[in-house]
DSSP file (Angstrom, degrees, kcal/mol; ACC not computed):
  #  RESIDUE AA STRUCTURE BP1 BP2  ACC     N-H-->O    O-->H-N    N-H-->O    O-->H-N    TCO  KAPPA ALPHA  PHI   PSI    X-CA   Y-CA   Z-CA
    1    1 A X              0   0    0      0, 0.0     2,-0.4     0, 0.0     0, 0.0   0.000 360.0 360.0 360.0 138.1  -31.1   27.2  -29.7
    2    2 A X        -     0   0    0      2,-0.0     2,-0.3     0, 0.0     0, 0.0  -0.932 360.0-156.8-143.4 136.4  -27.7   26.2  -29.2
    3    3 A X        +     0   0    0     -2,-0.4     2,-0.3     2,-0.0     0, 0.0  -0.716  18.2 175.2 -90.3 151.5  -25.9   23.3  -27.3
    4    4 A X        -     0   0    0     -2,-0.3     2,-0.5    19,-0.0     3,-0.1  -0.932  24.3-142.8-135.5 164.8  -22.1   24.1  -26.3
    5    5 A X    >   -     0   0    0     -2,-0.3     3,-3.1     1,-0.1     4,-0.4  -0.891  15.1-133.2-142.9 114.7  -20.5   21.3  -24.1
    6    6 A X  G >  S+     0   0    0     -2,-0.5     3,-1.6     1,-0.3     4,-0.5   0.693  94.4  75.2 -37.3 -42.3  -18.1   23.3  -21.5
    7    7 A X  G >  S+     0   0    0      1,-0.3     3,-3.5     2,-0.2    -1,-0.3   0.875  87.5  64.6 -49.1 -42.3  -14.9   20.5  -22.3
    8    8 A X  G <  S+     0   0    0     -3,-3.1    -1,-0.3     1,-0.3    -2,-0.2   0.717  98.6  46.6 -74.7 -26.2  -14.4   22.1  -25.3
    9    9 A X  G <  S+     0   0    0     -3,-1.6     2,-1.3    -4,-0.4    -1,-0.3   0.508  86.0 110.0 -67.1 -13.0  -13.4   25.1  -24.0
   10   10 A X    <   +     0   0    0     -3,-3.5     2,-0.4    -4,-0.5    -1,-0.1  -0.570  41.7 154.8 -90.5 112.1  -11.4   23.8  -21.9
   11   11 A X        -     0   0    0     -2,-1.3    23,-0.2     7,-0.3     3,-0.1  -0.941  41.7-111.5-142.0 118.1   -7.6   24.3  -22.4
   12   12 A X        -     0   0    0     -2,-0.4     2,-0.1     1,-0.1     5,-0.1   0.061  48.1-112.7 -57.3 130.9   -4.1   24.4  -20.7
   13   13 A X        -     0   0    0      3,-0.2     5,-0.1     1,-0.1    -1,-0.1  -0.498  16.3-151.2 -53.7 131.3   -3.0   27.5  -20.8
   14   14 A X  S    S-     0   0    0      3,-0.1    -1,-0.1    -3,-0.1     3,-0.1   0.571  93.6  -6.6 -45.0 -39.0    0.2   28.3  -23.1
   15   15 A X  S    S-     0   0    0      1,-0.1     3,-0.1    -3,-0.0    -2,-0.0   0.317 124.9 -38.6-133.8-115.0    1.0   31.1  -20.7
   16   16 A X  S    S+     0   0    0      1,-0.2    20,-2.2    20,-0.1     2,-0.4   0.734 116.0   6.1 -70.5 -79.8   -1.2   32.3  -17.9
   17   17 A X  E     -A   35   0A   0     18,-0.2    98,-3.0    23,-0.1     2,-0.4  -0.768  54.5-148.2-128.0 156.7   -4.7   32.2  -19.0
   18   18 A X  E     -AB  34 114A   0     16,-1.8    16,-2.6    -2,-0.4     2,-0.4  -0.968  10.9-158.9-138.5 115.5   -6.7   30.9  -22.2
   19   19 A X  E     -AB  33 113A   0     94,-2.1    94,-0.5    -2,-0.4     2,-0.4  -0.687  14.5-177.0 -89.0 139.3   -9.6   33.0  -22.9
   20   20 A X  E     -A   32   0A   0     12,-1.5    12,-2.3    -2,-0.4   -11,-0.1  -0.862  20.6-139.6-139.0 105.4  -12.1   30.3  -25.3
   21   21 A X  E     +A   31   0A   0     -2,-0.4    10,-0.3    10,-0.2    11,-0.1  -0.035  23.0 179.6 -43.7 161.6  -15.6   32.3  -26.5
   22   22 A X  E     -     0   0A   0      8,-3.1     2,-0.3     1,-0.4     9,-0.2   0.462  62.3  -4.8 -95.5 -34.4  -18.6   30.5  -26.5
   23   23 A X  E     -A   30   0A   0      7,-2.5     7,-6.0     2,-0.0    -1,-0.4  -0.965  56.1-171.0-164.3 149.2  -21.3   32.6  -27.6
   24   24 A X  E     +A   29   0A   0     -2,-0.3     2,-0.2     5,-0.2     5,-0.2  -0.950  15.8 159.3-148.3 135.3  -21.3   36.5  -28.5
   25   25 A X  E >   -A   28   0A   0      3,-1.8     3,-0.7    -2,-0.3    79,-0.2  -0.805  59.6 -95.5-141.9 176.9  -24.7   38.7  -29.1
   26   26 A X  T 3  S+     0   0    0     -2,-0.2    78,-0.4     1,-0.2    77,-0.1   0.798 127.1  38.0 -77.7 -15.8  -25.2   42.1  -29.0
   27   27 A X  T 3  S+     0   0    0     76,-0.2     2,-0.3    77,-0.1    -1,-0.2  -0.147 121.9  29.2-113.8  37.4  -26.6   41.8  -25.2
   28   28 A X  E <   -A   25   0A   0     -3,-0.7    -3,-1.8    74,-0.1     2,-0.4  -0.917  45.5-167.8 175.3 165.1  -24.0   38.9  -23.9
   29   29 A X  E     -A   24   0A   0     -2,-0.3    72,-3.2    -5,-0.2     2,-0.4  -0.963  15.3-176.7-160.0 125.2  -20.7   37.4  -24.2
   30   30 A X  E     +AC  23 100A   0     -7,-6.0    -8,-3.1    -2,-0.4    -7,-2.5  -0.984  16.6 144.5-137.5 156.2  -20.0   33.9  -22.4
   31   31 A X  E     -AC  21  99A   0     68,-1.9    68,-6.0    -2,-0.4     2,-0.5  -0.975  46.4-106.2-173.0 171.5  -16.5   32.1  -22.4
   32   32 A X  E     -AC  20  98A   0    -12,-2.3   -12,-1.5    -2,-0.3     2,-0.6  -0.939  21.5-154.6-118.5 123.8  -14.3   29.9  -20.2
   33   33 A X  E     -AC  19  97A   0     64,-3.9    64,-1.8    -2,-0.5     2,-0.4  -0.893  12.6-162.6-104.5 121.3  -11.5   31.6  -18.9
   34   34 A X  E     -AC  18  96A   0    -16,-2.6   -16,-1.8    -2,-0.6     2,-0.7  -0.794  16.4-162.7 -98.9 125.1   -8.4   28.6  -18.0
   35   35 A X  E     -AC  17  95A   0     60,-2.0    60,-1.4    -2,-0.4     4,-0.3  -0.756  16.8-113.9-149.9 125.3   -6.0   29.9  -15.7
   36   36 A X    >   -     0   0    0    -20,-2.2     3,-1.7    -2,-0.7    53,-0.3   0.255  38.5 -89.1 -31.7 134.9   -3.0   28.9  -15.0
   37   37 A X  T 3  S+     0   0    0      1,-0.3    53,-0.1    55,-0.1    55,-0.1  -0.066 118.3   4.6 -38.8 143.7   -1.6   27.4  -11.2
   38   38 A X  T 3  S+     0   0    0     51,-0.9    -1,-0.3    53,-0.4    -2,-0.1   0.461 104.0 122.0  68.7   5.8   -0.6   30.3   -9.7
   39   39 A X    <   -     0   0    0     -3,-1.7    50,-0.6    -4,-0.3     2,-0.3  -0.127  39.6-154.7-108.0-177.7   -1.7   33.0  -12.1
   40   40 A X  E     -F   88   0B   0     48,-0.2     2,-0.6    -2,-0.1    48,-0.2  -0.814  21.1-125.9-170.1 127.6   -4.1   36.2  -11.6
   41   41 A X  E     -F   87   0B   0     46,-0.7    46,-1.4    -2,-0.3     3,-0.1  -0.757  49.4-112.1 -81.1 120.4   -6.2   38.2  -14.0
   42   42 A X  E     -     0   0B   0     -2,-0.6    43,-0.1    44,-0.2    -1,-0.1  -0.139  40.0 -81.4 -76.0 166.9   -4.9   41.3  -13.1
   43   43 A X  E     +     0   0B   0     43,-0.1     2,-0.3    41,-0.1    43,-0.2   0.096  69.9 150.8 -56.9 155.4   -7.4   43.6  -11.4
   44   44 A X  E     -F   85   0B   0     41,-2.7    41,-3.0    -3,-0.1     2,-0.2  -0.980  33.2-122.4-178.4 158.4   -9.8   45.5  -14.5
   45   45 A X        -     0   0    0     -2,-0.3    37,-0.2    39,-0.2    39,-0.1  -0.289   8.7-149.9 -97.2 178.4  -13.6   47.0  -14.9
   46   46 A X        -     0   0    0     35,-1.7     2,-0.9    37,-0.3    36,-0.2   0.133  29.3-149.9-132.9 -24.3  -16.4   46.3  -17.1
   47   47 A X  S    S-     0   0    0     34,-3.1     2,-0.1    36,-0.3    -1,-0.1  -0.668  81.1  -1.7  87.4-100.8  -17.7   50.0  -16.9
   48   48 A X  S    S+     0   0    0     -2,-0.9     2,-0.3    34,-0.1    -1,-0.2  -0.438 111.5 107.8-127.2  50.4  -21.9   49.6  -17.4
   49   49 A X        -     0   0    0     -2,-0.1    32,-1.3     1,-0.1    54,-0.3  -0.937  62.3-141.9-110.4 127.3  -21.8   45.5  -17.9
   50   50 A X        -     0   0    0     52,-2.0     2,-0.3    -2,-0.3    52,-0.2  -0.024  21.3-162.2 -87.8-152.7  -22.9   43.0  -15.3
   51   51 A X        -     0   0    0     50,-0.2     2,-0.3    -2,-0.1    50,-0.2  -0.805  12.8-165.3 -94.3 175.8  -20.8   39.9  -14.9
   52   52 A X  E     -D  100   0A   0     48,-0.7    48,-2.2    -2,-0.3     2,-0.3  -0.759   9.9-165.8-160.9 147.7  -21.4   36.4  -13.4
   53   53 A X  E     -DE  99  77A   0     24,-1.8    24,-6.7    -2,-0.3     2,-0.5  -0.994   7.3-178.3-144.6 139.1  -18.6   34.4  -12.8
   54   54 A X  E     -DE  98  76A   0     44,-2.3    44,-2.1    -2,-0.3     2,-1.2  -0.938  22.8-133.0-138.6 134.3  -18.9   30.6  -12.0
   55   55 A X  E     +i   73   0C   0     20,-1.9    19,-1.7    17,-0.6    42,-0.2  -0.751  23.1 175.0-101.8 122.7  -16.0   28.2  -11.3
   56   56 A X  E    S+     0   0A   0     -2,-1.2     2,-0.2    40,-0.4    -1,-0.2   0.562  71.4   9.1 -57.2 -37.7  -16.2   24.9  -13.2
   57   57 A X  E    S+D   96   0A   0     39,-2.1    39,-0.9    36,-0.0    -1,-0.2  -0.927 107.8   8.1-148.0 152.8  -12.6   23.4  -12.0
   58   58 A X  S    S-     0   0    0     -2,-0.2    15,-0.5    37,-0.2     2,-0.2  -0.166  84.9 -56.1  97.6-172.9  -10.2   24.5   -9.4
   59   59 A X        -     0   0    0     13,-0.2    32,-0.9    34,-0.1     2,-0.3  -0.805  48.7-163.7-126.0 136.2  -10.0   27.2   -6.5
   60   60 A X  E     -G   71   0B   0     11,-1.0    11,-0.7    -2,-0.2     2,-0.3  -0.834  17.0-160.9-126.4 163.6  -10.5   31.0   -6.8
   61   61 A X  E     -GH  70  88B   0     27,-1.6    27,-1.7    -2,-0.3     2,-0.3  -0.841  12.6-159.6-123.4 151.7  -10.1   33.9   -5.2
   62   62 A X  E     -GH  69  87B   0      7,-1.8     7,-3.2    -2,-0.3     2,-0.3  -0.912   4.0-166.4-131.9 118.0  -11.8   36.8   -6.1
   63   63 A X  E     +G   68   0B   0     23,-0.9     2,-0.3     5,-0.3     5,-0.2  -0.930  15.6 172.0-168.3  63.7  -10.8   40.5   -5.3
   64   64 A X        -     0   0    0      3,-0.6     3,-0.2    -2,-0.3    21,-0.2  -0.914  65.6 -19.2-132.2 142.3  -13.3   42.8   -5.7
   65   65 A X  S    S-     0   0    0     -2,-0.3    -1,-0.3    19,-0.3     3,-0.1   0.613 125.2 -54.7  68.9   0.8  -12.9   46.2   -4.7
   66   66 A X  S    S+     0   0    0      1,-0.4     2,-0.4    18,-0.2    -1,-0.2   0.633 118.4 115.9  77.3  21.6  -10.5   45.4   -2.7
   67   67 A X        -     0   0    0     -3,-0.2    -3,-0.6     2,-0.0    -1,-0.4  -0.832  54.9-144.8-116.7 139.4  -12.8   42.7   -0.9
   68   68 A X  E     +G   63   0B   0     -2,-0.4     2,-0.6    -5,-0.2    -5,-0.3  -0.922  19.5 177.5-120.8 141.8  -11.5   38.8   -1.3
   69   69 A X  E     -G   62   0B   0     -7,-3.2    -7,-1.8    -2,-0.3     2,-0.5  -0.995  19.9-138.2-129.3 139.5  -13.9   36.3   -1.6
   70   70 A X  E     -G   61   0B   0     -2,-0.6     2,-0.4    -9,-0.2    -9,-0.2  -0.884  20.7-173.9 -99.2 129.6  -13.0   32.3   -2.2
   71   71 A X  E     -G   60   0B   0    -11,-0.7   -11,-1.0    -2,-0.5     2,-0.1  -0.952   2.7-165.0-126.9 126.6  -15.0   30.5   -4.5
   72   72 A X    >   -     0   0    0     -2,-0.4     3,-2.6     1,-0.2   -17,-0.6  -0.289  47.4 -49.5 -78.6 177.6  -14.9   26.8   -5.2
   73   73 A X  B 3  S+i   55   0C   0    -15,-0.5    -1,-0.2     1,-0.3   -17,-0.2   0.037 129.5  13.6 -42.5 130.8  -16.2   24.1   -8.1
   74   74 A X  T 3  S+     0   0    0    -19,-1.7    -1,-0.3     1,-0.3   -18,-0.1   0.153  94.4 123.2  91.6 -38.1  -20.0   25.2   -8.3
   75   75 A X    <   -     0   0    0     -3,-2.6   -20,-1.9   -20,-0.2     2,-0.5  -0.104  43.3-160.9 -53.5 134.2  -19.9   28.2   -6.7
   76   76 A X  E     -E   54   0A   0    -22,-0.2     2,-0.4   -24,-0.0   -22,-0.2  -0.977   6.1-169.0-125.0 145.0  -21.2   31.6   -8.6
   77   77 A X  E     -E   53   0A   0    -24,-6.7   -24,-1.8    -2,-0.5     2,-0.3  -0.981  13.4-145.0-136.1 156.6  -20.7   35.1   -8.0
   78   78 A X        +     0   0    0     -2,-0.4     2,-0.4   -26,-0.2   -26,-0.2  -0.739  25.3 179.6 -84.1 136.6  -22.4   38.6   -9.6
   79   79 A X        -     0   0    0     -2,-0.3     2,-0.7   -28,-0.2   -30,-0.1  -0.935  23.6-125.2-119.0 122.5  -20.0   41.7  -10.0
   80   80 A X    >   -     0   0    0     -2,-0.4     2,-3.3     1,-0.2     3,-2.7  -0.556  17.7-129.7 -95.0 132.2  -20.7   45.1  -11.4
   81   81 A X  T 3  S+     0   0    0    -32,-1.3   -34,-3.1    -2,-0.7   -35,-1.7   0.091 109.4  64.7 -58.0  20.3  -18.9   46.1  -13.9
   82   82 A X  T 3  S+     0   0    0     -2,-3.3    -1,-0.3   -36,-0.2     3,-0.1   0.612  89.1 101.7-110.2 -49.7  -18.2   49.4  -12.0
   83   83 A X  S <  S-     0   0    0     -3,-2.7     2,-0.4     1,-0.1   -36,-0.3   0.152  84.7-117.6  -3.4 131.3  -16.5   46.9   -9.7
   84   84 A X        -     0   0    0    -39,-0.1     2,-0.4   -38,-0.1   -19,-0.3  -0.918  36.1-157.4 -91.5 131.6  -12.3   46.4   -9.7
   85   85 A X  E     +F   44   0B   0    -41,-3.0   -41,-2.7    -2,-0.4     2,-0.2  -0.900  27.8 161.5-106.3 132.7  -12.2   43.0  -10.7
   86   86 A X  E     -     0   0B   0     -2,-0.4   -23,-0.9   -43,-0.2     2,-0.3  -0.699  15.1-169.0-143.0 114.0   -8.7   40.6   -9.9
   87   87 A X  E     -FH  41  62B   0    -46,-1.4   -46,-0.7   -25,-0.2     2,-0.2  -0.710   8.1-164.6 -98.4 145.8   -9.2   36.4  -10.0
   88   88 A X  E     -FH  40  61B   0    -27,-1.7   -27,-1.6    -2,-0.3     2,-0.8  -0.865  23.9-122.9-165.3 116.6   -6.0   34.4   -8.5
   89   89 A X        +     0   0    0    -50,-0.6   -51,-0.9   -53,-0.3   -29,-0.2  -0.567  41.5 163.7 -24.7  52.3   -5.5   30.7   -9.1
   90   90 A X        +     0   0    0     -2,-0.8   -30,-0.1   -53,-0.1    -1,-0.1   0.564  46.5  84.8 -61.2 -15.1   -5.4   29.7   -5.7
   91   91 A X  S    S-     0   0    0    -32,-0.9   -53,-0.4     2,-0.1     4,-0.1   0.180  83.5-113.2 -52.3 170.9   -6.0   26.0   -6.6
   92   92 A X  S    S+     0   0    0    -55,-0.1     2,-0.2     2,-0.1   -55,-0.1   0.152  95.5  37.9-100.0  14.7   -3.4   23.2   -7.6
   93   93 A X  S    S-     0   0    0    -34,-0.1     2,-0.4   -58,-0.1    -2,-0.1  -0.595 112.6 -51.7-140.1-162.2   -4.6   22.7  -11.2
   94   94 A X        -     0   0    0     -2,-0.2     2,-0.8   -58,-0.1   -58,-0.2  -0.581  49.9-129.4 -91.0 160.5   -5.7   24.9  -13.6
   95   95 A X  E     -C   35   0A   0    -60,-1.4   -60,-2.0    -2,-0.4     2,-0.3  -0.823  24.3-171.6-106.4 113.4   -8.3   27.1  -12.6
   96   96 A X  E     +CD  34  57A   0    -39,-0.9   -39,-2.1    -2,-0.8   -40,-0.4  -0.839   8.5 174.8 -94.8 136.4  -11.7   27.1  -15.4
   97   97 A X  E     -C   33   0A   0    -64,-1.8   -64,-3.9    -2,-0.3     2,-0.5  -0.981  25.6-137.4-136.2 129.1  -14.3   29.8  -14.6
   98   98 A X  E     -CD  32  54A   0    -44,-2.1   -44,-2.3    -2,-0.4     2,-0.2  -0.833  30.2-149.7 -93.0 121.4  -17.5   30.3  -17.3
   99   99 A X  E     -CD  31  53A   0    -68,-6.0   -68,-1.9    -2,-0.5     2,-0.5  -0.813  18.5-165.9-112.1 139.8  -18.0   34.1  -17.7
  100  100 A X  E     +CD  30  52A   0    -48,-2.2   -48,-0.7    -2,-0.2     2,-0.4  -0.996   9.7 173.1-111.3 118.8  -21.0   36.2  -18.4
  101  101 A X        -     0   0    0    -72,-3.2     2,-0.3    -2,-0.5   -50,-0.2  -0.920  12.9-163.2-116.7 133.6  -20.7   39.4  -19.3
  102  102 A X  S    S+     0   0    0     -2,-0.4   -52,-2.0   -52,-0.2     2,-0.1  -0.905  80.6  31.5-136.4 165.8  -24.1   41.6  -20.6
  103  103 A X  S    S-     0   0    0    -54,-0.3   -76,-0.2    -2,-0.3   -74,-0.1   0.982  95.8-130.0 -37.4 167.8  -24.1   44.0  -22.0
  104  104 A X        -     0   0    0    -78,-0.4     2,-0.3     1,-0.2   -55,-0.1   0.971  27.1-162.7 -22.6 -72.6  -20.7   43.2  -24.1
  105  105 A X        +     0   0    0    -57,-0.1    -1,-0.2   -77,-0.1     5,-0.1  -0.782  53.5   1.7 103.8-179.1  -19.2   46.1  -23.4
  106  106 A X    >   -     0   0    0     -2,-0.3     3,-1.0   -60,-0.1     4,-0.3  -0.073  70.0-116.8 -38.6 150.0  -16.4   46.5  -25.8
  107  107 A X  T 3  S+     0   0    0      1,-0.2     3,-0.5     2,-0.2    -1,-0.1   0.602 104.5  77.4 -87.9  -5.7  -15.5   44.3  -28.5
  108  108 A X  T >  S+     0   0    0      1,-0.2     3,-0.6     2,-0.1    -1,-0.2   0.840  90.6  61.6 -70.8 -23.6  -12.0   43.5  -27.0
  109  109 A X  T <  S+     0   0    0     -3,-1.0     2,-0.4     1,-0.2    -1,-0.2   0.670  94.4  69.5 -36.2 -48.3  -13.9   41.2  -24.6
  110  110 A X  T 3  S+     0   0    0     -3,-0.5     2,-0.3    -4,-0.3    -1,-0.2  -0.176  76.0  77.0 -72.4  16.1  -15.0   39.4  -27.2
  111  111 A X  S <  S-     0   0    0     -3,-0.6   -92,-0.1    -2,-0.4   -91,-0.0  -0.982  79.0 -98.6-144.1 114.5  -12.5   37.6  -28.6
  112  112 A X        -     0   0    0     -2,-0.3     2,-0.3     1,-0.1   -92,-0.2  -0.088  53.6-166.4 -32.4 140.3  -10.4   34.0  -27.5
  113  113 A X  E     -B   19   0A   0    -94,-0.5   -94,-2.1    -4,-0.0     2,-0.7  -0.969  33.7-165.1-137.9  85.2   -7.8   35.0  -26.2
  114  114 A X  E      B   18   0A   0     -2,-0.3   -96,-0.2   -96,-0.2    -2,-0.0  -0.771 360.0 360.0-133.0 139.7   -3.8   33.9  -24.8
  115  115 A X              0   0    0    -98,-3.0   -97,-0.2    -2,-0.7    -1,-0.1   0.348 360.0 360.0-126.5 360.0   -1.7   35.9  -22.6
């Protein structure tokens, strides 16, 4: 058993986004992805990995497939990793989202992150 407390991931981005792990096994990977006013994780897959993606602060939209969804504070959504993925900061602050991804997937996923 392990406690994390979400703040601690939470961190202004340097650049665009600051990726901050929480927890890595061989069947999940969770982190807080911070992203900048205005910024967008450009569009990407997950190949045979599910996601969930859940926004913690701030305003999203969500682009998947070519399909836009808005998601606010609270809000979750599922994507399959087959799925074109693109998040855009649509907010006025920074935008925090807590990310699932199972399986992993690749180990480049896996790793804090700033771009």
């Amino acid at each position: 058993m392990n406690k994390f407390i979400f703040n601690d991931y939470f961190h202004e981005p340097q650049g665009k986004i600051a990726k901050r792990m929480i927890f890595k096994s061989d069947n999940v990977i969770a982190f807080v992805l911070n992203i900048a006013k205005g910024e967008i994780l450009p569009g990407h897959t997950h190949l045979e990995s599910t996601l969930f993606l859940q926004v913690m602060e701030g305003n999203a939209k969500v682009v998947t497939d070519g399909n836009e969804t808005l998601l606010q504070v609270g809000e979750l959504m599922q994507v399959d990793g087959q799925e074109s993925l693109q998040v855009i900061n649509v907010g006025e602050d920074v935008l925090r989202l807590y990310v699932t991804i199972s399986p992993m997937g690749s180990e480049a996923f896996a790793t804090d992150a700033n771009v």
